[in-house]
C-alpha positions in Angstrom: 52.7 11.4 33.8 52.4 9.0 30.8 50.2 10.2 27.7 47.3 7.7 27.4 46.6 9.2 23.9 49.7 8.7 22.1 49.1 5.1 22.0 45.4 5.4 20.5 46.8 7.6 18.3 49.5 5.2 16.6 46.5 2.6 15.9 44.8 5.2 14.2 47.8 6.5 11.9 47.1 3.5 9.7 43.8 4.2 9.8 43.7 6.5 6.6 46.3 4.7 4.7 44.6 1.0 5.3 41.2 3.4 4.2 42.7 4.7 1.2 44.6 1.2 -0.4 40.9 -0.1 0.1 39.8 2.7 -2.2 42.4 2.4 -4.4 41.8 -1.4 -5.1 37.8 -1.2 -5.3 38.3 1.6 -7.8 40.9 -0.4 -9.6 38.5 -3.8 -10.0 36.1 -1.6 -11.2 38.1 -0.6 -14.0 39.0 -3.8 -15.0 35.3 -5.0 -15.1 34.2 -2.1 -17.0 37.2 -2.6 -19.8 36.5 -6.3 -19.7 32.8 -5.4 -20.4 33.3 -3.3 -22.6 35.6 -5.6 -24.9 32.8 -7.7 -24.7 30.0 -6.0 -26.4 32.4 -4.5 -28.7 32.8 -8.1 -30.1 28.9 -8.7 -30.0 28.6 -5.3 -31.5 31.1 -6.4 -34.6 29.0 -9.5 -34.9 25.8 -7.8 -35.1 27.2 -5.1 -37.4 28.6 -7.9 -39.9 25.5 -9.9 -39.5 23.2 -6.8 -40.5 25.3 -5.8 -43.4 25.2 -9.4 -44.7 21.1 -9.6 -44.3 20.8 -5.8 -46.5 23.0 -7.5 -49.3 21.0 -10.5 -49.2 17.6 -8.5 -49.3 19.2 -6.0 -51.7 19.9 -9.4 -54.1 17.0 -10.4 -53.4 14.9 -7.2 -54.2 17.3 -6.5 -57.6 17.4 -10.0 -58.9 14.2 -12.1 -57.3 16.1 -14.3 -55.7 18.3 -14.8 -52.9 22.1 -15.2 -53.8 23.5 -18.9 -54.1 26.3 -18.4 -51.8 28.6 -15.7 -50.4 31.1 -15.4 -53.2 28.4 -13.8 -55.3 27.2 -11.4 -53.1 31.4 -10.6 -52.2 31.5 -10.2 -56.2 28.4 -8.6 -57.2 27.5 -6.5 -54.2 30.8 -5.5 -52.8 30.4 -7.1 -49.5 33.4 -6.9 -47.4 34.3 -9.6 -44.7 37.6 -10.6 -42.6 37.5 -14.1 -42.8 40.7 -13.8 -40.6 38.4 -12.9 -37.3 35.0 -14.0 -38.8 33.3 -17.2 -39.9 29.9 -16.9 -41.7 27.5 -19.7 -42.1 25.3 -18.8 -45.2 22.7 -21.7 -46.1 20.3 -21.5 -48.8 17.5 -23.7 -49.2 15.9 -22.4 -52.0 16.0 -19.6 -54.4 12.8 -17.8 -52.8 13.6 -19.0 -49.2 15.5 -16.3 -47.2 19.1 -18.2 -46.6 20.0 -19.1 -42.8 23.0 -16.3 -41.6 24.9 -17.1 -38.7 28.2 -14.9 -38.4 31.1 -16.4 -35.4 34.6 -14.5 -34.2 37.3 -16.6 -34.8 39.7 -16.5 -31.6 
């Protein structure tokens, strides 16, 4: 007499391993969104960290001196701000001495 169950039970051997490369793969996307999100706000984060440390220098010249610094090279020299114009570009426009400057900060790819 034949065993009717030995032939269920070969389709369901694969069962377990098709189960677990499924898992495997939907854990493994996962990952790679979360580090691809991650990279993300870590560049907005360095933007808006550069972007706030520019606007205290700015306010700090402003506060000291009474007016708002003519460009970036003075508050570089006279405030000791710090940027790497190697993965940043800042955009610093003054209208006036007693009108707060525009500050846009980008990441250079």
């Amino acid at each position: 007499m034949r065993n009717i169950w030995i032939k269920k039970n070969k389709k369901r051997a694969n069962l377990p391993l098709i189960t677990s490369l499924a898992i495997y793969i939907a854990i493994t996307i996962m990952v790679v969104l979360s580090i691809n999100n991650a990279t993300i706000e870590s560049k907005e984060q360095e933007i808006a960290e550069l972007t706030n440390s520019i606007n205290r220098a700015v306010s700090l010249c402003y506060a000291t001196e009474g007016s708002y610094p003519a460009n970036m090279d003075y508050l570089k020299v006279n405030y000791g701000l710090e940027i790497d114009e190697d993965k940043y570009l800042v955009h610093y426009e003054i209208f006036a001495s007693n009108i707060a400057p525009e500050i846009k900060v980008f990441k250079i790819k």
